[in-house]
C-alpha positions as CSV (number, residue, x, y, z in Angstrom):
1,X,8.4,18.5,-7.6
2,X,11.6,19.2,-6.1
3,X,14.1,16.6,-3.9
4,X,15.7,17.4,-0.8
5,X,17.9,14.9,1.4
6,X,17.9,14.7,5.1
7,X,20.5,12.9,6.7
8,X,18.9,11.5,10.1
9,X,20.7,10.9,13.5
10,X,18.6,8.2,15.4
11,X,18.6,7.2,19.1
12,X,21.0,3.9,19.6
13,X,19.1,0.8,18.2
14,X,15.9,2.7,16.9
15,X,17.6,3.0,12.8
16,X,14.9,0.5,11.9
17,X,12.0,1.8,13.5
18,X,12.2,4.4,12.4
19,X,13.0,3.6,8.8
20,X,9.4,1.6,9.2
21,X,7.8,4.8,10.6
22,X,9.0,7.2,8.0
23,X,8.1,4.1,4.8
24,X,4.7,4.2,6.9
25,X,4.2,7.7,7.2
26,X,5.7,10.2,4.8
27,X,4.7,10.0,1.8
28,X,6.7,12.2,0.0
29,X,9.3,9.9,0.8
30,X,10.9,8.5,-2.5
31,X,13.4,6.3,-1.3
32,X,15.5,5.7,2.1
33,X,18.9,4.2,2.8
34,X,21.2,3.0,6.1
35,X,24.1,4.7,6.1
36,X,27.9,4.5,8.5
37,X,29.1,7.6,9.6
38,X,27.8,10.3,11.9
39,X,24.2,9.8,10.7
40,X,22.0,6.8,10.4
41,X,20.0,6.9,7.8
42,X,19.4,9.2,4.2
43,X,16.0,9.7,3.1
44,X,15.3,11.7,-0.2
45,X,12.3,13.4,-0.3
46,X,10.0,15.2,-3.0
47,X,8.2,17.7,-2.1
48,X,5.7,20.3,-4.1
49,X,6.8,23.8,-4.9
50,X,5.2,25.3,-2.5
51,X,5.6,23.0,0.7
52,X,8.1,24.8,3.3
53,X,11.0,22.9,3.5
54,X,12.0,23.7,7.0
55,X,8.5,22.8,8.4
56,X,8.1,19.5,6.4
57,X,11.7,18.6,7.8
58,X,10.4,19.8,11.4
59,X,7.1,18.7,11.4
60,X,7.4,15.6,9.6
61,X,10.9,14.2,9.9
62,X,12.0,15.4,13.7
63,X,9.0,14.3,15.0
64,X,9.2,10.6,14.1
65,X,10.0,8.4,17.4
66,X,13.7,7.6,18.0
67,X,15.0,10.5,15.5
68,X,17.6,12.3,17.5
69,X,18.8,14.8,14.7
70,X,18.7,15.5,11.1
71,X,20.8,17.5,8.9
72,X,18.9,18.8,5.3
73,X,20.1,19.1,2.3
74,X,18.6,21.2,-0.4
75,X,19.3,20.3,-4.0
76,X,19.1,22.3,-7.5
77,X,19.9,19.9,-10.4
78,X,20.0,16.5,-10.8
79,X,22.7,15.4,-13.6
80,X,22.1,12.0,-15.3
81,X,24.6,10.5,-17.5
């Protein structure tokens, strides 16, 4: 398995529906935060080596009601102290 973040934009007021949609929905969805800034929330994801990054975030996360824009990171270690 293998994380990736995506940082998600929402329409005004719909940060905790669709929260509740994607804890409902995706379940490759580990764990899912509100955030300030320029971006609502940030979801971390694990996904299998051979999902497609790209169409999980397009199919799965840009599709969700009330998402308005998403930005994706891709990771390559995790450090743990």
């Amino acid at each position: 398995m293998r994380a990736i973040f995506v940082q998600i934009k929402c329409e005004m007021g719909e940060a905790y529906n669709v929260a509740r949609l994607a804890a409902d929905e995706i379940e490759e969805l580990s764990e899912l935060y509100s955030t300030s800034g320029q971006y609502d929330l940030l979801a971390k994801f694990y996904l299998s080596p051979d999902q497609d990054t790209g169409l999980f975030v397009t199919e799965r996360v840009q599709t969700l009601a009330g998402v308005a824009d998403t930005y994706t990171l891709i990771t390559f270690n995790a450090f743990v102290g």
